[in-house]
C-alpha positions in Angstrom: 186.7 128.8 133.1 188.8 129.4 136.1 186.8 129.9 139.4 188.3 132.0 142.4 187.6 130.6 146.1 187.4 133.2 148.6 187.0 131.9 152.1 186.6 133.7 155.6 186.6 132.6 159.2 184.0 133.7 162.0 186.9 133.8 165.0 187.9 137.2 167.0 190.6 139.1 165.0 194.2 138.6 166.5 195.6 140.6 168.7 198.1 141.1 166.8 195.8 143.8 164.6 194.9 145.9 167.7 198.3 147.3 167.8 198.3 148.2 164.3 197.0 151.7 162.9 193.9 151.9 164.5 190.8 153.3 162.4 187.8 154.5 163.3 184.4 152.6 163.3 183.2 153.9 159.7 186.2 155.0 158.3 187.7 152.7 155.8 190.7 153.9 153.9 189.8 153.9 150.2 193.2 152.0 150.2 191.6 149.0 151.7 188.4 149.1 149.4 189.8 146.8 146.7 191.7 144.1 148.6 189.0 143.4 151.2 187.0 140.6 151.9 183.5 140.5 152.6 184.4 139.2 156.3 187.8 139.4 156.8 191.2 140.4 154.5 192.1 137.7 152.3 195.2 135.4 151.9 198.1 135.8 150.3 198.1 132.2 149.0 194.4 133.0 147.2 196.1 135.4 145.3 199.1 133.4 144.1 196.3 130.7 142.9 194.3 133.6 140.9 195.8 132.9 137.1 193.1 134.8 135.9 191.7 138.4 137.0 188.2 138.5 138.4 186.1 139.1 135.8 188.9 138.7 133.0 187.9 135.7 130.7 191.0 134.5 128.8 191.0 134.8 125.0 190.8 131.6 124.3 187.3 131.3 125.8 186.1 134.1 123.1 184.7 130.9 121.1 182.8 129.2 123.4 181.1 133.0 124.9 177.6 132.7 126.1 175.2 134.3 123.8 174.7 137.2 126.2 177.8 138.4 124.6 177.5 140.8 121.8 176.8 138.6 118.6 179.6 138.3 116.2 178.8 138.7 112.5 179.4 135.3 111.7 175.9 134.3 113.9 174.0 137.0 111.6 171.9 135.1 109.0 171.3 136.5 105.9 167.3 136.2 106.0 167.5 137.1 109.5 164.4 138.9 110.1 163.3 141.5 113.1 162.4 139.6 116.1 158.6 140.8 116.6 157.3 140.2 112.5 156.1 137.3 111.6 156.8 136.1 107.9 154.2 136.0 105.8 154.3 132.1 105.3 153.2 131.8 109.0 149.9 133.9 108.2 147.6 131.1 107.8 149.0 129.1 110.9 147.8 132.2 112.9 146.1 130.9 115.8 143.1 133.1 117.0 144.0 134.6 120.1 143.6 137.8 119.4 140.8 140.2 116.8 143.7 139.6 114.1 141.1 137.4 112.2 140.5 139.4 108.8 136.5 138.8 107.1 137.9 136.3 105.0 138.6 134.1 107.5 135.5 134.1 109.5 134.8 130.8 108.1 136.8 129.1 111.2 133.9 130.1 113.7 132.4 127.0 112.3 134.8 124.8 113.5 132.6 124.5 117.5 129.3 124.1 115.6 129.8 122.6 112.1 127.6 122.7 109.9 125.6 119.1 108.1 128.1 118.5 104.8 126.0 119.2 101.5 125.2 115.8 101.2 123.1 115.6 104.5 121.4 118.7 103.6 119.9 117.1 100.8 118.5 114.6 102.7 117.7 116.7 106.1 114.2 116.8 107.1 112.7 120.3 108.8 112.1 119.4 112.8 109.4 121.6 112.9 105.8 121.1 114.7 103.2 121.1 112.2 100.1 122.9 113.0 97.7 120.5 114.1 95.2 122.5 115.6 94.8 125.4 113.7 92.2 126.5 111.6 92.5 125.0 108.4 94.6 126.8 105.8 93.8 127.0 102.2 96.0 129.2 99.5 93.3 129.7 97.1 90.6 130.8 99.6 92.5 133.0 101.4 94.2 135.0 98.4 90.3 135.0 97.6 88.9 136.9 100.4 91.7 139.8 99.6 91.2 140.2 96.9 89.2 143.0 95.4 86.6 141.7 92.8 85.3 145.3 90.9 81.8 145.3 90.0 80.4 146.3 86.2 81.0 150.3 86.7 84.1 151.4 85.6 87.2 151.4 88.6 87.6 154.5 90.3 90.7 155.8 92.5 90.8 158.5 95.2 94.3 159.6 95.5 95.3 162.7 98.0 91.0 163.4 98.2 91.0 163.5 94.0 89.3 160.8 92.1 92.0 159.6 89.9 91.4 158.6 86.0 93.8 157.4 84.0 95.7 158.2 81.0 94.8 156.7 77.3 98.4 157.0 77.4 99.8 156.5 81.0 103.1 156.7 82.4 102.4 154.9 85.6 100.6 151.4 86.1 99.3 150.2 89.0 100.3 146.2 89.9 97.7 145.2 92.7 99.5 142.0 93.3 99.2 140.1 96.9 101.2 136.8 97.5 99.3 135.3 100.6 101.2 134.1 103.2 102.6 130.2 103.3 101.1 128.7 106.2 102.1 125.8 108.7 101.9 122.4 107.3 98.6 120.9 108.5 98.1 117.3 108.8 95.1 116.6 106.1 93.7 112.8 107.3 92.6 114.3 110.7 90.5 116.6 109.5 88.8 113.7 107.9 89.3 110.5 109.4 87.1 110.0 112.5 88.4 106.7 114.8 85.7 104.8 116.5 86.9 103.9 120.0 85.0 100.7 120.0 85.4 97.2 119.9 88.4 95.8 117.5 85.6 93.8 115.2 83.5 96.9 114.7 86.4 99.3 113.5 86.2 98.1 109.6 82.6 98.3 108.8 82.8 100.6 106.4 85.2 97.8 104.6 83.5 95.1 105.2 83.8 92.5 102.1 81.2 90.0 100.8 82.3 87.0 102.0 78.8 85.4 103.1 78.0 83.2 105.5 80.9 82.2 107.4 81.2 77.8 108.1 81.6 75.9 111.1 84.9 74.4 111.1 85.9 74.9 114.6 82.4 74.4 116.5 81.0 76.4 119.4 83.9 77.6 122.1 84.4 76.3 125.4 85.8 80.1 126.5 87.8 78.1 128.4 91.9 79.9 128.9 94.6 77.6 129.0 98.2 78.7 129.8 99.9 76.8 127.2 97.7 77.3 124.7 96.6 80.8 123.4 94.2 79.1 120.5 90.7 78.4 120.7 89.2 75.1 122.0 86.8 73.4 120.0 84.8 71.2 122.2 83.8 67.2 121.3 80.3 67.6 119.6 77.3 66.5 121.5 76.7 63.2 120.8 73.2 61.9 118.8 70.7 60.4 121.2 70.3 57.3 121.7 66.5 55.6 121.0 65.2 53.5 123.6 65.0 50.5 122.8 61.6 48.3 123.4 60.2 44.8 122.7 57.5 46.1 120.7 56.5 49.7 119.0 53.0 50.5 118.9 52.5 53.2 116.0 49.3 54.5 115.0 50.3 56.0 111.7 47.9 58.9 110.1 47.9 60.4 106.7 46.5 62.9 105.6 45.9 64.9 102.5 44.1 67.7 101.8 43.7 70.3 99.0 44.8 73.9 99.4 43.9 76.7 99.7 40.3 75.2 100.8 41.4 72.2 102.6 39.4 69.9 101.2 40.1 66.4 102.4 40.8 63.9 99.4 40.7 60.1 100.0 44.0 58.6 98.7 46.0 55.5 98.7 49.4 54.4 97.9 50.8 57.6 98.7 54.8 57.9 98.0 57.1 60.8 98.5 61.0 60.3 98.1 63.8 62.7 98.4 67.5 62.0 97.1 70.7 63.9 97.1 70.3 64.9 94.2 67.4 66.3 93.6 66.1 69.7 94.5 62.4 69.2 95.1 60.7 66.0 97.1 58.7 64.1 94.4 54.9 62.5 95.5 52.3 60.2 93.6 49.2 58.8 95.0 46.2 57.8 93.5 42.7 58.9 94.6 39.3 57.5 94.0 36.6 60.0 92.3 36.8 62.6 89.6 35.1 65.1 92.1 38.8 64.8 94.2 40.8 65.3 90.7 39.1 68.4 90.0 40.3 70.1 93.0 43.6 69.5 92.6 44.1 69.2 89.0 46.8 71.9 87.3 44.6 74.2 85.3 45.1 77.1 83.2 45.8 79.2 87.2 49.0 77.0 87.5 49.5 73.5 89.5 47.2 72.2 92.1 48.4 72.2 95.7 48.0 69.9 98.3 48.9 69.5 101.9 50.1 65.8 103.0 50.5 64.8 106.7 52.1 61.6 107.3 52.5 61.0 111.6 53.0 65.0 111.8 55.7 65.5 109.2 54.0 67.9 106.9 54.7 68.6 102.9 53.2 71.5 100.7 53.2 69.6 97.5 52.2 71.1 93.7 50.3 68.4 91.4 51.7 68.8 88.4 50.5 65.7 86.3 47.2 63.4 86.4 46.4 60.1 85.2 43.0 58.7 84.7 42.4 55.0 84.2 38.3 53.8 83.5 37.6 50.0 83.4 33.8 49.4 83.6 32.7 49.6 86.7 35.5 51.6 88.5 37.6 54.0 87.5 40.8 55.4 88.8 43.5 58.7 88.9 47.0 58.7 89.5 48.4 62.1 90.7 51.7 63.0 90.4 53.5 66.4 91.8 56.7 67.8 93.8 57.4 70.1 96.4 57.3 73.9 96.3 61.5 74.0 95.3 60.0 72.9 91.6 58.5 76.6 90.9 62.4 77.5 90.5 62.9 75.0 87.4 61.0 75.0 83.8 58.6 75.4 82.9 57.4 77.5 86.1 60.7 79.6 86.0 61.9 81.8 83.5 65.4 81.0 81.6 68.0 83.5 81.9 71.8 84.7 81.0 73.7 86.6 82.9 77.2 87.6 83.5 79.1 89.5 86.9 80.0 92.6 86.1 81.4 93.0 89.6 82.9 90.6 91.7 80.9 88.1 93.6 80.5 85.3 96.0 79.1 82.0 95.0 76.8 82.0 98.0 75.6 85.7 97.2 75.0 84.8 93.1 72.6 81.8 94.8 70.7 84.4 96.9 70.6 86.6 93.7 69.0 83.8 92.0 65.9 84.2 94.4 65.2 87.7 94.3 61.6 88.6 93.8 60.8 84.3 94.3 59.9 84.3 97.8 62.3 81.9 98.1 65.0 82.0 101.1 68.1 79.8 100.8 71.1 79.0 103.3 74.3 78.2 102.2 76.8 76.1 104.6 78.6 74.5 101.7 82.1 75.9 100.5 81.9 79.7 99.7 84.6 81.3 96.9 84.6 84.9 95.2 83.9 85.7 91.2 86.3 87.5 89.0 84.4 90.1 87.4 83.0 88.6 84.5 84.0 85.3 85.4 80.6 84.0 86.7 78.6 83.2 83.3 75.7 81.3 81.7 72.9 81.1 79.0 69.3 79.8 79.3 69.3 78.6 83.0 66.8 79.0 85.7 67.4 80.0 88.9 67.3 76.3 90.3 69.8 75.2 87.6 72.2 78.0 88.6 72.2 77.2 92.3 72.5 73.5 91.3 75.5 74.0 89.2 77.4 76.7 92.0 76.5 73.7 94.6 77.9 71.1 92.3 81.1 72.8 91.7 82.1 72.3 95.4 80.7 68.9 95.8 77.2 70.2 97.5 73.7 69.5 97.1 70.9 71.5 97.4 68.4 70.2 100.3 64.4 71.3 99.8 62.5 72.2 102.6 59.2 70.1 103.4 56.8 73.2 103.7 58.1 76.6 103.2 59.7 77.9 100.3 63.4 77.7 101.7 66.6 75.9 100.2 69.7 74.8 102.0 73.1 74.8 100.6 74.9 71.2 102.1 78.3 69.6 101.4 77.2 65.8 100.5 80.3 64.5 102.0 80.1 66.9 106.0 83.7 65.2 106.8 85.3 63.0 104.1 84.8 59.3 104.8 88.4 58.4 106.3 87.0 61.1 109.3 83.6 59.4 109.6 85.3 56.8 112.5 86.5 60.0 114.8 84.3 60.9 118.1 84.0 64.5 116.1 82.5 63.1 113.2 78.3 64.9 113.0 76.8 62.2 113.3 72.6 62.8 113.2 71.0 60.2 114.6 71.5 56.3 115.6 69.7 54.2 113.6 69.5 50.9 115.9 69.2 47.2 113.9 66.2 46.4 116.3 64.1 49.0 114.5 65.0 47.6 110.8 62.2 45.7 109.3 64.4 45.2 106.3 67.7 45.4 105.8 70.4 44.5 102.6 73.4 45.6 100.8 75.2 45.6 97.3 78.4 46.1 97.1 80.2 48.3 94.8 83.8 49.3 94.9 85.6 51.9 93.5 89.3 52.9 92.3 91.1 53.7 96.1 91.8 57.3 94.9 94.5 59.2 97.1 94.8 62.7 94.7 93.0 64.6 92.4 94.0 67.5 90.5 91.3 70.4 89.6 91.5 73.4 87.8 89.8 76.3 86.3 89.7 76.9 82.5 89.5 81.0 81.5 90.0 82.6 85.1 90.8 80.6 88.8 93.4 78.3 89.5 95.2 74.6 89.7 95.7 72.4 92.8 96.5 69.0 93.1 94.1 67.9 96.1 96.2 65.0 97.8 94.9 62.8 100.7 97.4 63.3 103.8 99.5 60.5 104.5 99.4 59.0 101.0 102.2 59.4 98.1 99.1 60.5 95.5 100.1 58.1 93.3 96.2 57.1 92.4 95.1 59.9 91.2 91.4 60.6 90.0 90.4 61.9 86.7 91.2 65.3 86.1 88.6 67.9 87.1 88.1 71.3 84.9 85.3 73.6 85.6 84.9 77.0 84.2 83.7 78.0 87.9 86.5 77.0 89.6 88.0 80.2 90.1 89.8 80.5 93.8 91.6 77.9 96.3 88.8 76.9 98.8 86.4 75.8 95.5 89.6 73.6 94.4 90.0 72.4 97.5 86.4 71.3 98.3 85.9 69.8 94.9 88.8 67.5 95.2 88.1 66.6 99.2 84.5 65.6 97.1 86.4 63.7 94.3 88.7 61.7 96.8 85.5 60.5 98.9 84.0 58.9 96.2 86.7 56.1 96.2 87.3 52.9 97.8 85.3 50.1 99.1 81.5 50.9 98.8 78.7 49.3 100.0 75.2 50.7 99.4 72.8 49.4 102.6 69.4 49.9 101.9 67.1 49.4 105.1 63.5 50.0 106.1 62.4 51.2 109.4 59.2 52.9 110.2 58.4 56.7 110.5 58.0 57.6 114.4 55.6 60.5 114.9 57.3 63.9 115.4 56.3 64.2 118.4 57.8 60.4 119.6 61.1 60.7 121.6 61.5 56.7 121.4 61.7 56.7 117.6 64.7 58.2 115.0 62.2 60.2 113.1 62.7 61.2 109.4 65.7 60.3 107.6 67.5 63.2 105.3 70.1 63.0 102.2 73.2 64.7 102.5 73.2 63.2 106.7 75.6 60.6 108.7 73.7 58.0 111.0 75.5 55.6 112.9 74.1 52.0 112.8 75.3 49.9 115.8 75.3 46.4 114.8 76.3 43.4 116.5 79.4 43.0 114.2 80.4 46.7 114.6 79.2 50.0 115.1 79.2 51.7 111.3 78.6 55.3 109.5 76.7 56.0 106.8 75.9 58.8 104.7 72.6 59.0 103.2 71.8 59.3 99.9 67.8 59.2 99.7 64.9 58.6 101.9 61.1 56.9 99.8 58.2 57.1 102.4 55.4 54.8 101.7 51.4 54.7 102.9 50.1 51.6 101.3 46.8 51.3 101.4 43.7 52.6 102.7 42.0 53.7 106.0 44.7 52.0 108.8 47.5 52.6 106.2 51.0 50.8 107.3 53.8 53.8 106.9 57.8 52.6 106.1 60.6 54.2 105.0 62.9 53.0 102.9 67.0 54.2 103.2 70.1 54.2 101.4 73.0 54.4 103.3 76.8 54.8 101.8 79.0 52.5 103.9 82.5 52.9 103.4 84.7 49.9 104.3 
């Protein structure tokens, strides 16, 4: 494209054109129109350059025109289309700028609040507040009370003022139909659950299971906090007292024996009563001097005889259950023979029974079910363990024979009181013998050397068992009991039981079975029987007990296995007892 420069300069105008044609202020000759500058009259020499007119573009430009030229045909396409309609392809890219937007597309308002996809409704849940407080809702009850209920007269209807009857034939039937209203969802436990805002050990009463008497295992609490250590403390056991020990014991021993319920002294000599772990009842003899003292204490067709024995203040209710007589010209003598009050639980005093649990039960609540209606009371500190239903069974057993057998299945023995009609339930091993050596052990009492009249030993070792496996037979379960710290490569013979039914009664039977083993000696020694009331002495010995004996070679535990009491004699009678001690080397 050719470009035409015009230029002008800003200088006076020559003198030269004053002396020209002169021409007015505003009169310009229409000759000058055309060849005039904006400023001044142009040169020759711009002319000369101009190839091109002013607004004359040269043909051969035609082909490269700006498009605000009018369009040749060649630029016209054949699917050329007017320049405000949109094809019909471009419908569904229509942006929603203006109220364009047809019904069927009023799906795209979801797009700036979409909806859950379908599989998220099905597993939605309503956010709604259930009606907590309300009165309580109930579908039945209320499409009850609006309901209508005719009596035995026939319906009547008043329509428009006119009692209306029906048609045999009608052509209108009445539907009286009412859907009650669905209410709010109502929670249902609060209507019925009441909370007790007390203490945490008080909340489950209404659950609270049969599990008995609970055991010592930790002993009494200190209730003292440590930092480091949240558990509880379990405090050194107080230790036994220690008898003082003199040069010489002065012991004025008194028995006594008496008939009940008239108290009726007897004269007696050689009176013996004897306890060991495994019986139930204490067992007495004694022999008395006239026929007039057997007949008050005789068993007659009322039942046994009793008496009432003090030796030095220990007292025993006994029952005479069998007589002697012996006559040699001119004296005569009768040998009495009885037991404590424990032996009205066996034959022949007791009945014989079966039974079998048709619920389940504890072993130390089948014991006290054995007693009902005795008068007996009975404590149970041995292991407890719960009954299947129908696992507790037996046939022809009295009540003593039942609580013998539940305390034999745990290792326990049954321990008689002296003069009340009360059992106890005790494990005959407290600790098992390897434990007897700790400071924790329960030790009773010290039994010192210098009060031993008599003392001896025999020794009798057994198998140094280290495992032991027990086991139910019908219902319960199997453990092998192992000692800790040992491979259990000893075991004991195996141990099957139809009453070992759970885990603590395996458990306690094979602890029993282990500390029957090793290196046994049986110490028998004699001391005398202090007065109760004697704070120097050791007082009575009992089975099913640990006593420490401190002698010179080593201070020693023991468990006892039976205590024999002895008055021989008559009038300032010379009273002994006689032990047996388990020593376990």
């Amino acid at each position: 494209m050719l470009s035409i420069i015009v230029g002008g300069g800003w200088g006076r105008a020559a003198p030269a054109d004053r002396q020209g044609e002169a021409v007015p202020w505003n009169g310009l000759r229409p000759l000058s129109l055309s060849r005039c500058a904006v400023w001044q009259q142009g040169r020759v020499l711009d002319r000369a350059a101009a190839d091109v007119g002013w607004s004359a573009v040269p043909l051969r430009d035609l082909s490269r025109g700006a498009p605000w030229l009018p369009a040749q045909a060649l630029d016209r396409h054949p699917g050329a289309m007017p320049w405000s309609w949109v094809p019909a392809r471009d419908l569904a890219l229509a942006a929603g700028w203006d109220r364009s937007i047809r019904p069927a597309e009023l799906r795209l308002r979801l797009i700036y609040n979409p909806e859950p996809a379908l599989k998220d409704v099905r597993l939605g849940f309503g956010h709604r507040r259930s009606n907590e407080f309300g009165p309580r809702f109930d579908a039945a009850t209320a499409l009850q009370a609006s309901l209508y209920v005719p009596g035995t007269g026939p319906l009547t209807f008043t329509l428009g003022g006119r009692p209306y009857f029906p048609n045999t034939s009608p052509q209108v039937f009445f539907d009286f139909r009412q859907v009650p209203a669905t209410g709010g969802i109502q929670p249902t436990d609060t209507a019925r659950t009441s909370l007790r805002w007390q203490d945490a050990r008080r909340l489950n009463l209404r659950h609270r299971l049969p599990w008995g008497r609970a055991r010592v295992l930790d002993g009494p609490l200190t209730g003292i906090e440590y930092i480091d250590y949240p558990g509880p403390v379990k405090p050194l056991p107080e230790p036994p007292p220690v008898p003082e020990i003199l040069d010489t014991y002065m012991i004025a021993n008194t028995v006594n024996l008496v008939a009940l319920p008239s108290r009726t002294p007897i004269e007696a000599k050689n009176v013996r009563i004897s306890l060991d772990a495994d019986s139930f009842s204490w067992a007495f003899s004694a022999d008395i001097f006239t026929r007039a003292a057997l007949e008050l204490v005789k068993p007659d067709a009322d039942g046994a005889g009793e008496l009432e024995l003090d030796i030095n203040g220990w007292t025993w209710v006994l029952l005479v259950e069998r007589y002697s007589r012996q006559q040699r010209f001119p004296a005569e003598a009768y040998t009495i023979t009885g037991a404590t009050r424990g032996q009205l639980l066996a034959a022949p005093y007791a009945p014989l029974r079966s039974a079998l649990n048709a619920a389940p039960i504890n072993a130390a609540q089948a014991a006290e079910a054995e007693l009902l209606n005795t008068g007996f009371t009975l404590t149970w500190q041995a292991t407890d363990w719960p009954f299947p239903a129908g696992a507790l069974s037996y046939q022809s057993q009295t009540a003593i024979q039942v609580i013998a057998r539940l305390a034999d299945t745990v290792g326990a023995v049954v321990l008689p009181a002296r003069d009340s009609d009360h059992l106890d339930v005790l494990p005959r091993y407290p600790v098992p013998p390897w434990e007897w050596d700790q400071v924790d052990a329960p030790i009773t009492r010290i039994i010192p050397p210098a009060m031993m009249t008599d003392l001896g030993g025999e020794w009798t070792p057994q198998p140094a068992w280290n495992a032991c496996y027990t086991s139910g037979t019908s219902v319960g379960c199997s453990m092998l009991v192992r000692r800790a710290g040992t491979a259990g490569d000893n075991p004991t013979p195996d141990v099957f039981d139809d009453w070992l039914t759970d885990q603590p009664a395996n458990l306690a039977r094979g602890t029993h079975e282990l500390s029957k083993g090793g290196n046994i000696e049986i110490v028998s020694l004699t001391i005398p029987l202090f007065p109760v009331s004697d704070d120097h002495g050791v007082g009575l010995i009992l089975p099913a007990h640990l006593y420490q004996v401190p002698e010179e070679s080593g201070a020693w535990v023991g468990l006892c296995l039976g205590v024999d009491i002895s008055a021989e004699g008559t009038g300032a009678v010379r009273v002994k007892q006689q032990i047996k001690l388990e020593r376990h080397h």
